[in-house]
KEDOVO-424660 format. One line per 3 residues: number of its first residue (from 1); their letters; for each residue x, z, y of N, C-alpha, C. Coordinates in steps of 0.001 Angstrom, whole numbers, always signed. Example, Ala and Ser with C-alpha at 12.3 -4.5 7.8 and 13.67 -1.06 7.14 Angstrom:
2
1 = AS = +13190,+7800,-5690,+12300,+7800,-4500,+13200,+7800,-3300 ~ +12850,+7080,-2250,+13670,+7140,-1060,+12900,+7870,+30 .
//
This chain:
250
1 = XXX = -29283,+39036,+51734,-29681,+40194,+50934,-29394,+39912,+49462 ~ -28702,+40970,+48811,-28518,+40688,+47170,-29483,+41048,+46776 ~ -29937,+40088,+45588,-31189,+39994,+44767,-30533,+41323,+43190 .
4 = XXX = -31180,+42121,+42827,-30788,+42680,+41901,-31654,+42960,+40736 ~ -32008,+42315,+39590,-32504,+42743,+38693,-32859,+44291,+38764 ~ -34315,+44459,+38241,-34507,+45449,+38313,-33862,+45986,+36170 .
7 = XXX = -33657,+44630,+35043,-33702,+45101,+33731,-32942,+44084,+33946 ~ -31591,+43955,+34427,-30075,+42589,+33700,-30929,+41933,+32177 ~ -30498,+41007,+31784,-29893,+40407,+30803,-29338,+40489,+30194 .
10 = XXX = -29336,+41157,+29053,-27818,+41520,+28195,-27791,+40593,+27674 ~ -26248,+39927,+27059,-25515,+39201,+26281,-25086,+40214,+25756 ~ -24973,+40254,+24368,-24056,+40607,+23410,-23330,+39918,+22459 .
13 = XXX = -22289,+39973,+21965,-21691,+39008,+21187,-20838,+39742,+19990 ~ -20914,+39601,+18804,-20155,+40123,+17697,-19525,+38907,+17229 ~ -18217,+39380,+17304,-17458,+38532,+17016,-15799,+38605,+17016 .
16 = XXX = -15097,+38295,+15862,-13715,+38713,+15541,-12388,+38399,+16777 ~ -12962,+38069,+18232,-11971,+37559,+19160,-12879,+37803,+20250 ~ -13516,+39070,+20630,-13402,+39491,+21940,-12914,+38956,+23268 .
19 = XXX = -11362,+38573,+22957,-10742,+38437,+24253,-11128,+36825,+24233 ~ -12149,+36349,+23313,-12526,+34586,+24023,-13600,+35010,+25051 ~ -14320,+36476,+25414,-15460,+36303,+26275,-13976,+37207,+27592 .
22 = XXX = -14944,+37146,+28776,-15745,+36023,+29245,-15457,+34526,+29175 ~ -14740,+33976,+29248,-14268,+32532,+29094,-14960,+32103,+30620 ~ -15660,+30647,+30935,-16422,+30142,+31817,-16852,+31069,+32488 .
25 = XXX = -17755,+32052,+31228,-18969,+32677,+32036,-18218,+33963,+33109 ~ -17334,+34100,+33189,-16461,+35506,+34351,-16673,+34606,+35407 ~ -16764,+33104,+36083,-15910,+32256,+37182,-17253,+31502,+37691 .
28 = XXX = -17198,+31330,+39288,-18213,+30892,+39919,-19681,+31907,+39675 ~ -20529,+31076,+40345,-21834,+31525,+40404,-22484,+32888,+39569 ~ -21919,+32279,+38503,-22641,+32637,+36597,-21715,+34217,+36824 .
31 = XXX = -20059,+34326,+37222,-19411,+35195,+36880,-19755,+36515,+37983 ~ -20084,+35732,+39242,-20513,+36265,+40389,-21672,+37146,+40061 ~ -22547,+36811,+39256,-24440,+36752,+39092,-23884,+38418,+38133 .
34 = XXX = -23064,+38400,+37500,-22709,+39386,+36610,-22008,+40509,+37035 ~ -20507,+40010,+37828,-19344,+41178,+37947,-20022,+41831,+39334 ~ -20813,+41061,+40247,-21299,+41819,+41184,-22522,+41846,+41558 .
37 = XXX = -23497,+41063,+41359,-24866,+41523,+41712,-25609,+41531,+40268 ~ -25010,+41807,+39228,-25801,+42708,+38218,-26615,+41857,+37859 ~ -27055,+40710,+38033,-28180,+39949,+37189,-28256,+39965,+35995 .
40 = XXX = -27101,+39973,+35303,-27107,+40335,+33692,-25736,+40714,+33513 ~ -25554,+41185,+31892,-24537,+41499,+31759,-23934,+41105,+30311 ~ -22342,+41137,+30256,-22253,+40522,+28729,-20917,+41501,+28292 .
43 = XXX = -21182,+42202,+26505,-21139,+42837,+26145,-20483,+42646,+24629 ~ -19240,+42535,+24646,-18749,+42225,+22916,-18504,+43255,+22381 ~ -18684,+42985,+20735,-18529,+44215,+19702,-17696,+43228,+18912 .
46 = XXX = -16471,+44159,+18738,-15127,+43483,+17632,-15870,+43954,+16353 ~ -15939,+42515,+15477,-16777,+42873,+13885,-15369,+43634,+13167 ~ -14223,+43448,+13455,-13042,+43944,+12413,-13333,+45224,+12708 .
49 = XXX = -13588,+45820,+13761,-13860,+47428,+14127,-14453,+48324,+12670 ~ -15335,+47287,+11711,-16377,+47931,+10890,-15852,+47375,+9772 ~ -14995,+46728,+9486,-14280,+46623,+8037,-13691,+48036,+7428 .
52 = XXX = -13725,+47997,+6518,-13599,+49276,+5355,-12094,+49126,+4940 ~ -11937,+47681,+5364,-10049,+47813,+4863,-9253,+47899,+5461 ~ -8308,+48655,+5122,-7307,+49277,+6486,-6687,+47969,+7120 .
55 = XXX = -6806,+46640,+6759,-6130,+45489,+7396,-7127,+45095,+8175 ~ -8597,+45455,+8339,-9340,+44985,+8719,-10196,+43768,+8590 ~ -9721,+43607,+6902,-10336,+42025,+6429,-11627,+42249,+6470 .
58 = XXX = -12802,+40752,+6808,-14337,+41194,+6927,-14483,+40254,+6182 ~ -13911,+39556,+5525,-13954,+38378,+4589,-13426,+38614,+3324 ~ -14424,+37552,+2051,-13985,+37680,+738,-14186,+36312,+424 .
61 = XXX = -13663,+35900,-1045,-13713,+34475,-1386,-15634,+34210,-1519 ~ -15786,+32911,-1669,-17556,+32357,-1743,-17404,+32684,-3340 ~ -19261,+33137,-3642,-19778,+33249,-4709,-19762,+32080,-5379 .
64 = XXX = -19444,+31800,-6655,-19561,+29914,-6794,-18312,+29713,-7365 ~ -17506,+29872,-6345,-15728,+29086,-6350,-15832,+28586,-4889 ~ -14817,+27688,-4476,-14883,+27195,-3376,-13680,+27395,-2825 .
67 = XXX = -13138,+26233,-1460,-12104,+26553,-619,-12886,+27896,+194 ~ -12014,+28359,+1188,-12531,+29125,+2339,-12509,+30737,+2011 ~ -12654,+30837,+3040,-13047,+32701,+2688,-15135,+32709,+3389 .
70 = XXX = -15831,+33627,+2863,-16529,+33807,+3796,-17145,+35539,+4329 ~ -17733,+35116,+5657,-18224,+36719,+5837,-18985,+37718,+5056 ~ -18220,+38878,+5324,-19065,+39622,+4278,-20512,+40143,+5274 .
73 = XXX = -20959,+40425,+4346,-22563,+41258,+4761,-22963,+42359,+5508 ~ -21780,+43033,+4568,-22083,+44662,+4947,-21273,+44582,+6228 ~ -20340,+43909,+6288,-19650,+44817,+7871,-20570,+43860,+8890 .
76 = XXX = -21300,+42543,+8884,-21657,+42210,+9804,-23090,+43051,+10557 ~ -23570,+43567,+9088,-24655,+44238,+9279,-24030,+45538,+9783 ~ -23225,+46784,+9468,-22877,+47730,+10218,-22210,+47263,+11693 .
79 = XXX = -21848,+46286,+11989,-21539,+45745,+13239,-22960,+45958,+14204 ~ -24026,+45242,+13616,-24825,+44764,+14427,-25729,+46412,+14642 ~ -25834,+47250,+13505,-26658,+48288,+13206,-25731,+49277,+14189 .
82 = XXX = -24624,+48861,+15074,-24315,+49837,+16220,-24878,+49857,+17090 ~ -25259,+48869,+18053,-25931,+48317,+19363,-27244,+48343,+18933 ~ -27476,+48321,+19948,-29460,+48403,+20896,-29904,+47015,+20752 .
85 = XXX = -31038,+46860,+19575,-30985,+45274,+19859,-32789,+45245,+21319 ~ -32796,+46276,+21229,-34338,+46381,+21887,-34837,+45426,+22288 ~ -35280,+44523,+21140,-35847,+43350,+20549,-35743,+42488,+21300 .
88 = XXX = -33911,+42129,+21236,-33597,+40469,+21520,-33812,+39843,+20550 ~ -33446,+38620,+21116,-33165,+37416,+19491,-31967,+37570,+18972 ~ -32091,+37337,+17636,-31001,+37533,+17296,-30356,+36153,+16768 .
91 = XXX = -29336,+35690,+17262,-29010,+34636,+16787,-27358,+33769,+16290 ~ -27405,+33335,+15358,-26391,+32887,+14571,-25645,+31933,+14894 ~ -24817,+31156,+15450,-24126,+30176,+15852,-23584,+29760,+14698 .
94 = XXX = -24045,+28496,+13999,-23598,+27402,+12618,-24127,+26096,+12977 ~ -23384,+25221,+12368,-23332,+23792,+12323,-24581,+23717,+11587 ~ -24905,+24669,+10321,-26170,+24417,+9815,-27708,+24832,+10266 .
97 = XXX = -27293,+24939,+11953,-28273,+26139,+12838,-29380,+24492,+13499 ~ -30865,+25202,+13657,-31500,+24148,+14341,-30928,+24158,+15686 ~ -31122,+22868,+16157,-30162,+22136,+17312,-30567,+23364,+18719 .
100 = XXX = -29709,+23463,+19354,-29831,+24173,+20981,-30592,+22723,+21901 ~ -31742,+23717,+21952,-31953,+22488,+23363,-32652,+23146,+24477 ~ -33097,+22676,+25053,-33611,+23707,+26760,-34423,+23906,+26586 .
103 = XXX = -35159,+23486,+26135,-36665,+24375,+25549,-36840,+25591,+24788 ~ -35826,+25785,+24073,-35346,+27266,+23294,-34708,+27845,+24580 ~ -33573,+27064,+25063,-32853,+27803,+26336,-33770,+28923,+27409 .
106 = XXX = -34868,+27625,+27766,-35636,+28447,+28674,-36586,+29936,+28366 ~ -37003,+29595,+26832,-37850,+30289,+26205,-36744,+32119,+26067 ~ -35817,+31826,+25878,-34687,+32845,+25527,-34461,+33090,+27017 .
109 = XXX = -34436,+32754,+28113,-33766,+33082,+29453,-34632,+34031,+29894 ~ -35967,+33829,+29236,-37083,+35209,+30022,-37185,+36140,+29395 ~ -36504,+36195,+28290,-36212,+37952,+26855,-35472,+38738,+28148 .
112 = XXX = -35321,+39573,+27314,-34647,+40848,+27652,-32912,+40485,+27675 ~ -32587,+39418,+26476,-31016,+39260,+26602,-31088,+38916,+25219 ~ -29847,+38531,+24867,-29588,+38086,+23334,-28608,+38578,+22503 .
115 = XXX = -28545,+38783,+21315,-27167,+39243,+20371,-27202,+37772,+19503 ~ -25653,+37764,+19944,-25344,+36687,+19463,-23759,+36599,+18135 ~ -24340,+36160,+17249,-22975,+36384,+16123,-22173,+34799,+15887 .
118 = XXX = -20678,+35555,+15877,-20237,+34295,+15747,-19379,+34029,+14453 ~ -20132,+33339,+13778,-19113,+33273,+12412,-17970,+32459,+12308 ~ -17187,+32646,+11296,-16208,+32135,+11302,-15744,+32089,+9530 .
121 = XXX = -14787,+30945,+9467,-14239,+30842,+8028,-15590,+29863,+7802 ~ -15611,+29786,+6252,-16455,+29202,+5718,-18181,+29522,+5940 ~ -18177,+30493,+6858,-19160,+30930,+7573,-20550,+32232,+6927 .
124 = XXX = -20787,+32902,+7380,-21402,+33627,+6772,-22338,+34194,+6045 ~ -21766,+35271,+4587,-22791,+35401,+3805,-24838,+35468,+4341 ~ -25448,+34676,+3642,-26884,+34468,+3998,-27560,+35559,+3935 .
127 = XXX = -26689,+36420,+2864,-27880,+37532,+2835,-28301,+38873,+4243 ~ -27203,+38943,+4808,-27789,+39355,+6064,-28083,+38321,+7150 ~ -28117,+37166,+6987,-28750,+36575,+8332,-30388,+36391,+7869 .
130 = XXX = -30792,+36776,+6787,-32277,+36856,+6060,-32520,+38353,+6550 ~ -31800,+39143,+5876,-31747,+40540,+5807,-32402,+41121,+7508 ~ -31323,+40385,+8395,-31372,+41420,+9599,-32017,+40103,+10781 .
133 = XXX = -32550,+38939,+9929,-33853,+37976,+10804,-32830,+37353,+11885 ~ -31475,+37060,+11859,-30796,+36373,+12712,-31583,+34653,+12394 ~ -31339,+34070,+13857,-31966,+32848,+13625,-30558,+31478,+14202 .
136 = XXX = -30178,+30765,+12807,-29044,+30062,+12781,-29053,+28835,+13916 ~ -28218,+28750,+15334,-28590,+28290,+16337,-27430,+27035,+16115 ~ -27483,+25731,+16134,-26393,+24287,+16744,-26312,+23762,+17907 .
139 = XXX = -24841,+24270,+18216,-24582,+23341,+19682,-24535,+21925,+19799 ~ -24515,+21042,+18461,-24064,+20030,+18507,-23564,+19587,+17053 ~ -24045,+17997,+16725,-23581,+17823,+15189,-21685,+17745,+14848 .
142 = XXX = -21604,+18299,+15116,-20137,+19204,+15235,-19192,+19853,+14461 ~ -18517,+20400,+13314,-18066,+22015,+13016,-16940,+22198,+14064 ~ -17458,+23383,+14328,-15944,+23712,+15432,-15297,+25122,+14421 .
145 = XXX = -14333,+25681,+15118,-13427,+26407,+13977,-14154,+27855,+13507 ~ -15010,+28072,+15060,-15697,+29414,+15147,-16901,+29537,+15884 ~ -17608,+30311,+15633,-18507,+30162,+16763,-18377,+30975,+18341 .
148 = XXX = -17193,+30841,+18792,-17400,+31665,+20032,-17330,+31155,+21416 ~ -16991,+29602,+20890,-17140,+28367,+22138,-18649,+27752,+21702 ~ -19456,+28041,+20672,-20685,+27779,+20747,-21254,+28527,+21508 .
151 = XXX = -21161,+30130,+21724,-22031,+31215,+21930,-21033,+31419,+23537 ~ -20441,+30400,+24251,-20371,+30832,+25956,-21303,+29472,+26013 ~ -21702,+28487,+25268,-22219,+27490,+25881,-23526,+28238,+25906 .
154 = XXX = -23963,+28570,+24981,-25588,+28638,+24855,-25401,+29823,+25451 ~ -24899,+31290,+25763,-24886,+32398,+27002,-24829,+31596,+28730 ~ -24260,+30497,+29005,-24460,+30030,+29854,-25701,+29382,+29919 .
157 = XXX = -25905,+28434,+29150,-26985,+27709,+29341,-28612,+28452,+29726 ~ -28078,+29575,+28870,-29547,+30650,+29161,-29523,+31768,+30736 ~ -27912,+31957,+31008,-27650,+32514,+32382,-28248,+32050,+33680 .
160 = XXX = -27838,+30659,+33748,-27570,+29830,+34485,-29094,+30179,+35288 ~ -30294,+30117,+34202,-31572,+29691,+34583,-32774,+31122,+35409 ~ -31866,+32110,+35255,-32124,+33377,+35254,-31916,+33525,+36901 .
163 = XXX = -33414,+34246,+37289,-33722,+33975,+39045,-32277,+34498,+39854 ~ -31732,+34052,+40805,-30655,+34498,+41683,-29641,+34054,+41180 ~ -29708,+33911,+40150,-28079,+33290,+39501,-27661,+32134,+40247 .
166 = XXX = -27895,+30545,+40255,-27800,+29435,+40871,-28325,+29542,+42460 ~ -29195,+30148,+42446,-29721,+30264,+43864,-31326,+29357,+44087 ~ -30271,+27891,+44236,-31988,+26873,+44212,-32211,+26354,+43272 .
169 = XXX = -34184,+26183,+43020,-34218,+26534,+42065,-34738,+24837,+42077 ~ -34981,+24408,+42850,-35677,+23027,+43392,-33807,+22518,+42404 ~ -32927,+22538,+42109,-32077,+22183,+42121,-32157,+21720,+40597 .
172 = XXX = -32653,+23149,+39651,-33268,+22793,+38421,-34005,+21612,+37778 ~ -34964,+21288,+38703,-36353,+20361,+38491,-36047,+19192,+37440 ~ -35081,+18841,+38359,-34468,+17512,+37721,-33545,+16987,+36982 .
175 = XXX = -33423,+18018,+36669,-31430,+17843,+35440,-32119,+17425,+34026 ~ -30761,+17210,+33109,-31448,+16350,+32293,-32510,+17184,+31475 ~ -33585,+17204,+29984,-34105,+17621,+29784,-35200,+18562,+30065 .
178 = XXX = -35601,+18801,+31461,-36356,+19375,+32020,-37549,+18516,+31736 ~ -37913,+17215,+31768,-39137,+16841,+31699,-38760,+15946,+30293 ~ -37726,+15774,+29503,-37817,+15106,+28250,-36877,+13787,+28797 .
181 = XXX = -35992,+13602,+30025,-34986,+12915,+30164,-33889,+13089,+31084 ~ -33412,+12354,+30519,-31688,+12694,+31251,-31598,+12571,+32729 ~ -30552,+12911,+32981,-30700,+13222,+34647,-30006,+12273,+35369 .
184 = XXX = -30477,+11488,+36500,-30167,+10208,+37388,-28653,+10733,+37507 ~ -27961,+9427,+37818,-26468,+9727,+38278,-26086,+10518,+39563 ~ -25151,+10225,+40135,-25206,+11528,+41462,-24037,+10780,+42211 .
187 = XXX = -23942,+11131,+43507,-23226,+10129,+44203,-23073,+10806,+45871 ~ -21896,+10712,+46416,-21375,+11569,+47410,-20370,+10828,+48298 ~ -19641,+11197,+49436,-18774,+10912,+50072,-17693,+10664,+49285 .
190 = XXX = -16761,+9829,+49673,-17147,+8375,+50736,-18446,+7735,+50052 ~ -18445,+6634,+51247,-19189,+5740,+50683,-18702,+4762,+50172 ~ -17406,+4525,+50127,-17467,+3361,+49361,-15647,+4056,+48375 .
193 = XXX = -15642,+3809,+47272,-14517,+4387,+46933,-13710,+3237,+45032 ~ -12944,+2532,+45785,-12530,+1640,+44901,-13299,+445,+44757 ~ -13664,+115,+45410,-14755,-1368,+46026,-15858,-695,+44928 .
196 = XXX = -16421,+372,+44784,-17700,+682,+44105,-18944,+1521,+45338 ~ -19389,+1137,+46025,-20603,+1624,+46896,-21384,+2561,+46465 ~ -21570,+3158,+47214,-23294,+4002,+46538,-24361,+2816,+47023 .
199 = XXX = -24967,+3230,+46198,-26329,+2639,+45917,-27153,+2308,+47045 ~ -27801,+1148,+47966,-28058,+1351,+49212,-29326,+1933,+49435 ~ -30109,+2174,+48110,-31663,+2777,+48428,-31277,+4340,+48731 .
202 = XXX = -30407,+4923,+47905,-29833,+6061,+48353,-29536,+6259,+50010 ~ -29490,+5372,+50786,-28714,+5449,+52105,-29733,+5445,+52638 ~ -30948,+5280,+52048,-31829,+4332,+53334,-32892,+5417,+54018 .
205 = XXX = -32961,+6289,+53259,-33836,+7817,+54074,-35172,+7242,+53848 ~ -35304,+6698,+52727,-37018,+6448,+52391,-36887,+7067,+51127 ~ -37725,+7822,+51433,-37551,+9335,+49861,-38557,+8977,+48732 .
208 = XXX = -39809,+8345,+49382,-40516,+7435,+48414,-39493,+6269,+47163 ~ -38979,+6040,+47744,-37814,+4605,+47219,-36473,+5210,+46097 ~ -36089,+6633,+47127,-34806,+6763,+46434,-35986,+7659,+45244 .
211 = XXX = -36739,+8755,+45414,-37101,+9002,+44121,-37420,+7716,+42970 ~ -38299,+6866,+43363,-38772,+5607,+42178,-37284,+5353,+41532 ~ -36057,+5042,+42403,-35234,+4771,+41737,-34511,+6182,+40572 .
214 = XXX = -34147,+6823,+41010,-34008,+7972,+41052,-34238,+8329,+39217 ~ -36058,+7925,+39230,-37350,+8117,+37998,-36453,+6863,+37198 ~ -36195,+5658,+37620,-35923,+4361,+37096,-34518,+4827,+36171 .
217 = XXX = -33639,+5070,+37001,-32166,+5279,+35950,-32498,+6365,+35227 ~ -33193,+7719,+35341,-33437,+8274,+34315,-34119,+7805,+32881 ~ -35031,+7052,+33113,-35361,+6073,+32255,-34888,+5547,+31297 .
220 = XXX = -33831,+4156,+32057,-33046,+3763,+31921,-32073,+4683,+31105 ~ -30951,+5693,+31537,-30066,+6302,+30651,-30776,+7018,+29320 ~ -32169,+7576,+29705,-32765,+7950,+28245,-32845,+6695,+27172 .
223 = XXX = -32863,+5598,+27606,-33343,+4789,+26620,-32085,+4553,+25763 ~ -31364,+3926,+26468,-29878,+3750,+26439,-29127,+4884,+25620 ~ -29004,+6393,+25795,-27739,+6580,+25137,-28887,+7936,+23848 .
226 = XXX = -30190,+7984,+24546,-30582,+9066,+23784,-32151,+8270,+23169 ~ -32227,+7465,+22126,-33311,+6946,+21812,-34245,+7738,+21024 ~ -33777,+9072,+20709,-34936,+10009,+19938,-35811,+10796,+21262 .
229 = XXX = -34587,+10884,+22161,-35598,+11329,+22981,-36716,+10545,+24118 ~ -36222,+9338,+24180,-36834,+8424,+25056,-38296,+7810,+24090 ~ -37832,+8232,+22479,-39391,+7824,+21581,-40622,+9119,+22253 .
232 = XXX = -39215,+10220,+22201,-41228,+11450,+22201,-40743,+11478,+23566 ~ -40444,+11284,+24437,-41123,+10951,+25782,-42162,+10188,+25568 ~ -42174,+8985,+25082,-43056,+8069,+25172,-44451,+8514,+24915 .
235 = XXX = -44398,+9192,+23167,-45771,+9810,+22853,-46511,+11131,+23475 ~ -45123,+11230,+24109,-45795,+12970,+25242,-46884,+12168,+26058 ~ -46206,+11262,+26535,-46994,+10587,+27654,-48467,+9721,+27305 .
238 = XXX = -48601,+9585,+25913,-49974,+8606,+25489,-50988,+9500,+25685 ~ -51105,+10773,+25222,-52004,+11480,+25793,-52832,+11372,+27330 ~ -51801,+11288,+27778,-52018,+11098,+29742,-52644,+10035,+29961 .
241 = XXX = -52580,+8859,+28928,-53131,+7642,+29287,-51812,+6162,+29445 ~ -52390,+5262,+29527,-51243,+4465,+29427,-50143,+4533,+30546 ~ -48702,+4567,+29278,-47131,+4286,+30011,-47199,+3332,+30221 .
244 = XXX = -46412,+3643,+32197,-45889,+2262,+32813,-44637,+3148,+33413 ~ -43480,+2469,+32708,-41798,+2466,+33188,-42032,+2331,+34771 ~ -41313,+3256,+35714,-41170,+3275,+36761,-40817,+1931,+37762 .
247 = XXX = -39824,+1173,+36576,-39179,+34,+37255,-40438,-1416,+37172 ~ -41854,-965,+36719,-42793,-2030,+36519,-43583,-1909,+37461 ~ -44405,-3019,+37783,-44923,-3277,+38841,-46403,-3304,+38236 .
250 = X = -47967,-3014,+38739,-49143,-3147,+38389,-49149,-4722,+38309 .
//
């Protein structure tokens, strides 16, 4: 039976290259969840559409001096003042944006849908992202050229989580950042491939064992490649009473 939203998800996206959406999000599951059972839907507005100059420039030099061109105001704001925002978030894709992480992800996956702007050039004038309460979002300490490979990551990342889309949801539980660490390695047929084995607690059908391990390399890889997050794990957990690492014994 197809599951069908009774209110989709809108994605919206303003932004000077249209033809980058769908990108990822058209293919598999995510593209499926959209082109045919309606779970949400995604929706671009070309910002050159609302330029005043017959070339369609939406850009002028920075106040100051400076290399670059940057966005102007007024057309991003008559861009956005076309569409229905019926109170999504509104949000900005910049290098100078607080970081994307799954905790915003999840918090945004239960709205109504999001408008999402993607700047470009030297990036855009401040006074409408004050003006019209856009909130400046980072994929990563990064600059990329534009924001419109920021805004399929974070439209996926918020899709993905949205009921019927993936299917199981038990599948979620455990990926990385769900409880404040990274997610155990993963391991499949064959069993043995370039004299490298899977793991034999994995084999052994004691589910007690393979989870402990399971808890252990997550651990383990938090400590290892992500040490800001393996600190406030730690203090999440003092509350609860005293931390003991999975791999320790009473």
């Amino acid at each position: 039976m197809r599951i069908r939203a009774a209110m989709p998800f809108v994605a919206t996206v303003l932004t000077m290259f249209p033809d980058a959406f769908p990108g990822p999000l058209g293919v598999s599951l995510i593209g499926t969840a959209w082109r045919e059972a309606d779970l949400w839907r995604l929706e671009t507005v070309d910002i050159r559409a609302f330029s005043k100059d017959k070339r369609g420039f939406l850009d002028d030099t920075p106040a100051g001096g400076g290399p670059g061109q940057v966005m102007r105001a007024d057309v991003i704001a008559s861009a956005l003042d076309s569409i229905e925002a019926a109170g999504r978030p509104l949000l900005c894709m910049s290098a100078r944006g607080r970081p994307l992480t799954q905790a915003r992800v999840k918090a945004w996956s239960k709205t109504s849908g999001l408008i999402v702007l993607c700047g470009r050039f030297e990036g855009v004038d401040q006074r409408v992202i004050d003006a019209r309460g856009f909130e400046e979002v980072a994929v990563g300490d990064a600059v990329l050229a534009g924001g419109e490979a920021a805004a399929l990551v974070l439209i996926e990342a918020c899709v993905r989580l949205l009921p019927g889309v993936l299917g199981e949801r038990a599948s979620l539980a455990e990926e990385s950042f769900e409880d404040g660490l990274l997610e155990h390695p993963q391991f499949t047929r064959p069993r043995s491939f370039e004299d490298r084995e899977i793991p034999e607690v994995l084999l052994s059908g004691h589910h007690a064992e393979v989870a402990k391990w399971r808890r252990g390399q997550r651990e383990a890889a938090t400590r290892e490649r992500r040490p800001d997050l393996w600190a406030a794990h730690l203090a999440n957990q003092q509350p609860k009473g005293r931390y003991k690492p999975s791999n320790q014994e009473d």
